[in-house]
C-alpha positions as CSV (number, residue, x, y, z in Angstrom):
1,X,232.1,97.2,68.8
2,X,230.9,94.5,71.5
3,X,230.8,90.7,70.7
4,X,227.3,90.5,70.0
5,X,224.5,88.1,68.8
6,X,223.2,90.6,65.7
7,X,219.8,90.8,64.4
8,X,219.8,93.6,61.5
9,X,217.2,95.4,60.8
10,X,216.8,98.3,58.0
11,X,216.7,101.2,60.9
12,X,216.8,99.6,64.0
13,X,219.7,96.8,64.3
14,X,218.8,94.7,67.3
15,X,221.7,92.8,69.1
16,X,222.4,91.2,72.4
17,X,224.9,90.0,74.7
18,X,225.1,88.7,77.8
19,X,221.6,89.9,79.5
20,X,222.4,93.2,77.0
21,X,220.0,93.9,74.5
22,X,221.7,96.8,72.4
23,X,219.5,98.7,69.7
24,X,221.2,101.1,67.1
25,X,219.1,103.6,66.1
26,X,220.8,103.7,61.9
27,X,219.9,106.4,59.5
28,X,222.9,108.3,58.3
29,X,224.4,111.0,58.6
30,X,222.1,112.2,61.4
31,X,219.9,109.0,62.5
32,X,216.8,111.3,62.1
33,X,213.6,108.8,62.8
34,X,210.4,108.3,60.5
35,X,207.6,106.6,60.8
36,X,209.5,103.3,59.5
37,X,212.2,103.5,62.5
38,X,210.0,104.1,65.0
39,X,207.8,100.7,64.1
40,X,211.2,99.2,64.1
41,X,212.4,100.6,67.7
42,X,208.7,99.8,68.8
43,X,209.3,96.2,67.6
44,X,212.8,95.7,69.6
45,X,211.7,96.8,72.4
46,X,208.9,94.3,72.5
47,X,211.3,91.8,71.4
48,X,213.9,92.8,74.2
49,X,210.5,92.7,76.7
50,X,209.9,89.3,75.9
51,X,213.4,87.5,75.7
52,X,213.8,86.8,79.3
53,X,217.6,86.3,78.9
54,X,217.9,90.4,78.3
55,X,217.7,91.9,81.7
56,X,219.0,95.8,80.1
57,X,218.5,97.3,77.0
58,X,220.8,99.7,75.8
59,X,219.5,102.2,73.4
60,X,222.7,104.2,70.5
61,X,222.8,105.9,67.7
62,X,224.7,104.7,64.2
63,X,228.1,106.3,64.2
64,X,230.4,108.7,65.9
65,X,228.3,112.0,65.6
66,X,225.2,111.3,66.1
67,X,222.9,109.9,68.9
68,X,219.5,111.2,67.0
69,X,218.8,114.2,65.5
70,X,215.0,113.6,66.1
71,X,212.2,113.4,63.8
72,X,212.8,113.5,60.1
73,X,212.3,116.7,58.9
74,X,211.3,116.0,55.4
75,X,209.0,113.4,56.5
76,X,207.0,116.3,58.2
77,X,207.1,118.7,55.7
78,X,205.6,116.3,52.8
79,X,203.0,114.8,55.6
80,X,199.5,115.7,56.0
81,X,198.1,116.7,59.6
82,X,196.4,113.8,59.8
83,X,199.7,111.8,59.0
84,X,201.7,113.9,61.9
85,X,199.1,113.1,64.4
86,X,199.2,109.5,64.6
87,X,203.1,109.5,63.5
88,X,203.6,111.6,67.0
89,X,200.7,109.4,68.6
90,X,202.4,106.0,67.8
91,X,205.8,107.6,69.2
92,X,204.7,108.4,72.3
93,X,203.1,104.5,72.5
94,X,206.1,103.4,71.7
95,X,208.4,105.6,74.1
96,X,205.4,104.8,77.1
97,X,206.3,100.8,76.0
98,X,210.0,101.7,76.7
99,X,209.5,103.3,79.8
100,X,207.1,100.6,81.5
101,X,209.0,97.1,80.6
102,X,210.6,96.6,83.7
103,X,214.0,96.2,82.7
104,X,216.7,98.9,83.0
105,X,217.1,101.2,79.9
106,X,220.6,103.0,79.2
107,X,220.8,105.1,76.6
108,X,224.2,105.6,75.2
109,X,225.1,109.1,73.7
110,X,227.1,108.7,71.3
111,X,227.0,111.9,69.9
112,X,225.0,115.0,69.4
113,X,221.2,114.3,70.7
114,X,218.8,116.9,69.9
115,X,214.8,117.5,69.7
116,X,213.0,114.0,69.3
117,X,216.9,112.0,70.0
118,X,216.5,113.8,73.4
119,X,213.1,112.2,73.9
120,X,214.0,108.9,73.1
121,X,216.7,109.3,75.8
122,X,214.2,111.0,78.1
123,X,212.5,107.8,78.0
124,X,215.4,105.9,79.1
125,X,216.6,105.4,82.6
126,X,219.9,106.1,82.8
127,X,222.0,108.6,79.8
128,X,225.4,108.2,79.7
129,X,227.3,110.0,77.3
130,X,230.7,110.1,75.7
131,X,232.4,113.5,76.2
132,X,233.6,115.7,72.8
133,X,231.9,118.4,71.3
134,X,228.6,117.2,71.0
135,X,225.0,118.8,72.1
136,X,222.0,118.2,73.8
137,X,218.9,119.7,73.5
138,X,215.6,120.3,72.2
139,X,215.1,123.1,69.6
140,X,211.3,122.2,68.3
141,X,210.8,126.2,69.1
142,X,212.9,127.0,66.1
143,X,210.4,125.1,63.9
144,X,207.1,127.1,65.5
145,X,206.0,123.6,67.3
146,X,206.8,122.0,70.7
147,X,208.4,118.9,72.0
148,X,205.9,116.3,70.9
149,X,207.8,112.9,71.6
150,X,207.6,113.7,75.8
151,X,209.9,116.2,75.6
152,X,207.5,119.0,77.6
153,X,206.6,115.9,80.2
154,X,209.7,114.5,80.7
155,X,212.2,117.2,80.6
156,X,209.7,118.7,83.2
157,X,209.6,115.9,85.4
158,X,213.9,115.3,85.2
159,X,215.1,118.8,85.4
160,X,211.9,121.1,87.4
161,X,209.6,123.4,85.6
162,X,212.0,126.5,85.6
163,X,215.3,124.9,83.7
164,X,212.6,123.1,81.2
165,X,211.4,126.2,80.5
166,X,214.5,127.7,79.6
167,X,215.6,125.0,77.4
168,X,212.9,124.7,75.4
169,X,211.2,128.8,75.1
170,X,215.0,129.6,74.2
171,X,215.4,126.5,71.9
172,X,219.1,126.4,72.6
173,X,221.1,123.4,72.8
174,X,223.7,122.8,75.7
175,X,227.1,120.7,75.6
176,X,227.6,117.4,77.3
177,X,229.2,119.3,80.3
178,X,226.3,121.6,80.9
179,X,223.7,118.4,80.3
180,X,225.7,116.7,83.2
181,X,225.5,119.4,85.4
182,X,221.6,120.2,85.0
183,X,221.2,116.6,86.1
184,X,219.7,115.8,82.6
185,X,223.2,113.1,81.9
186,X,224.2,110.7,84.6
187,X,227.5,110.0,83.5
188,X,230.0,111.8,81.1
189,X,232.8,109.2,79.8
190,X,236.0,109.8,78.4
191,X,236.8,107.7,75.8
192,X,239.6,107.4,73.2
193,X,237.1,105.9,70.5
194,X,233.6,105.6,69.8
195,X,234.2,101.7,70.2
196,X,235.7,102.0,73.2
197,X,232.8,104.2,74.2
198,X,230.0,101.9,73.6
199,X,232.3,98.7,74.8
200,X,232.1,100.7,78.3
201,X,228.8,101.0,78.4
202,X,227.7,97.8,77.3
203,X,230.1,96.7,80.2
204,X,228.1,99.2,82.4
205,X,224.7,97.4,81.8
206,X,226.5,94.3,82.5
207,X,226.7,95.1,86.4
208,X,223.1,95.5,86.1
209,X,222.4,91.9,84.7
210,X,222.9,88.7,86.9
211,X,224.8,87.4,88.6
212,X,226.2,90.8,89.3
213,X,222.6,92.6,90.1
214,X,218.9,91.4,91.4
215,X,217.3,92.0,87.7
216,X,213.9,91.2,88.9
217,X,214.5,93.6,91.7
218,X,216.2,96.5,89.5
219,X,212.5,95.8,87.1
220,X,210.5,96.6,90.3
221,X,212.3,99.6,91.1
222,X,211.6,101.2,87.9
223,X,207.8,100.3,88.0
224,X,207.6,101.9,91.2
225,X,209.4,104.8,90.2
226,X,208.1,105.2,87.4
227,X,204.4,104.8,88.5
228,X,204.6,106.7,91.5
229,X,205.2,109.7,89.8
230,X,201.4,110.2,88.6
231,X,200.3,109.0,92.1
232,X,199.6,110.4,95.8
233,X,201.8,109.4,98.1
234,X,199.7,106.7,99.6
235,X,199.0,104.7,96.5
236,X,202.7,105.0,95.5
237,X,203.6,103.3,98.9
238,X,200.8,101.1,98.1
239,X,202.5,99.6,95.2
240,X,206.2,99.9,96.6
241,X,204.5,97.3,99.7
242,X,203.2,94.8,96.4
243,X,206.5,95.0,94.7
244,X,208.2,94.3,97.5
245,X,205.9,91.3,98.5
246,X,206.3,90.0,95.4
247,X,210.4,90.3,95.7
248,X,210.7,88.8,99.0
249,X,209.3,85.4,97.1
250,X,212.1,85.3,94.9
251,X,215.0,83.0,94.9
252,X,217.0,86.1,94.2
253,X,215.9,87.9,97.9
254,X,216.6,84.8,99.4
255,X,219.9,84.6,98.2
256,X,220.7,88.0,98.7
257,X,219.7,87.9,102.6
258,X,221.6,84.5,102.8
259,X,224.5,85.7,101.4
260,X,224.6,89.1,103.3
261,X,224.4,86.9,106.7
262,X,226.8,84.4,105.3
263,X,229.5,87.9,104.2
264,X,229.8,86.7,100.9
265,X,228.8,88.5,97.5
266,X,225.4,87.5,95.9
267,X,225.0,85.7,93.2
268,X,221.6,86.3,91.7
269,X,219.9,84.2,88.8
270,X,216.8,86.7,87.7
271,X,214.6,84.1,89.5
């Protein structure tokens, strides 16, 4: 495991190294979430928002099996409508508050990642995975209810309405190698160990982090991405033309256009 600055917490351990803010998602065997780890993950992320020294957060599951196996299935049996309704409601806050802090996300598969786990990653920028015998997927058909963490949005908006479709009306589950190749992972890692696995990534989001990357400007891309999507064209330019303006005033864009006329590398201080 990384070198890391560790804050534990009963379902949620928060740690951080380097500009990486790295949240473990910890409920053996399966890292199933509840109510009680979702306040948690909704907490991190608002703490990783706020600490301006974490310019990515990486997002894991507990273990060498398991990403998330979604929402805890006892929880919903022994709940009351009323229960599930805000428990899903306050999810979907919490997954929205992921995917607007304008930082870069990574989730890091680990392991299997199935029904809500695939949502959580959904939310996330980039999914990188660690290759073995693991699946992906959202089965919620198999239970008579749908994808109710994003699922039905985002796998829409990733993969096209025909493959999301598929994958959820038939409820099956794909491996690793099929999840690459649909476009739903970025990047499939060979690994001898799940240390070695998560070591790699965390290395990954350090490339994103100063000095290496323009954090501020890797932020921006993400809001503009990620609020364009809902927009016409026009307002989405709109926004792209603000974000920029506001770029070109940081000490980061200067140094970046200094040091491409000087032909040297950047070196970029998130300011």
């Amino acid at each position: 495991m990384p070198d890391m600055t560790a804050a534990m917490g009963t379902l949620v351990n928060y740690a951080t190294e380097k500009g990486v803010a790295l949240l473990t998602l910890t409920d053996p065997p399966v890292n199933a979430y509840t109510h009680e780890m979702m306040k948690e993950l909704d907490s991190a992320i608002l703490e990783a928002r706020f600490d301006q020294d974490v310019h990515v957060i990486v997002i894991m599951g507990h273990g060498d099996k398991h990403f998330c196996a979604g929402a805890n299935i006892n929880m919903l049996r022994e709940a009351d409508e009323s229960f599930k309704y805000y428990f899903c409601l306050h999810a979907n806050e919490t997954l929205l508050r992921l995917e607007h802090t304008p930082k870069l996300v990574i989730a890091a598969l680990n392991g299997n990642t199935i029904g809500g786990g695939l949502e959580i990653a959904l939310a996330c920028d980039l999914r990188v995975a660690r290759e073995g015998s693991f699946s992906i997927g959202l089965p919620e058909v198999e239970l008579g209810v749908l994808p109710g963490t994003g699922g039905t949005q985002r796998l829409t908006r990733l993969l096209g309405k025909g493959l999301a479709m598929e994958m959820m009306t038939e409820g099956d589950a794909v491996t690793f190698d099929e999840g690459l190749r649909f476009g739903l992972i970025n990047k499939l890692w060979t690994t001898e160990t799940h240390e070695m696995f998560i070591r790699k990534v965390v290395d990954y989001a350090h490339t994103f982090c100063p000095p290496n990357k323009a954090s501020l400007a890797v932020g921006r891309m993400k809001r503009a991405v990620q609020s364009a999507l809902e927009m016409p064209i026009e307002q989405g330019l709109a926004l792209e033309r603000e974000l920029q303006a506001e770029l070109f005033a940081t000490q980061d864009a200067k140094e970046g256009l200094a040091a491409f006329s000087g032909k040297r590398k950047a070196v970029f201080k998130a300011r």
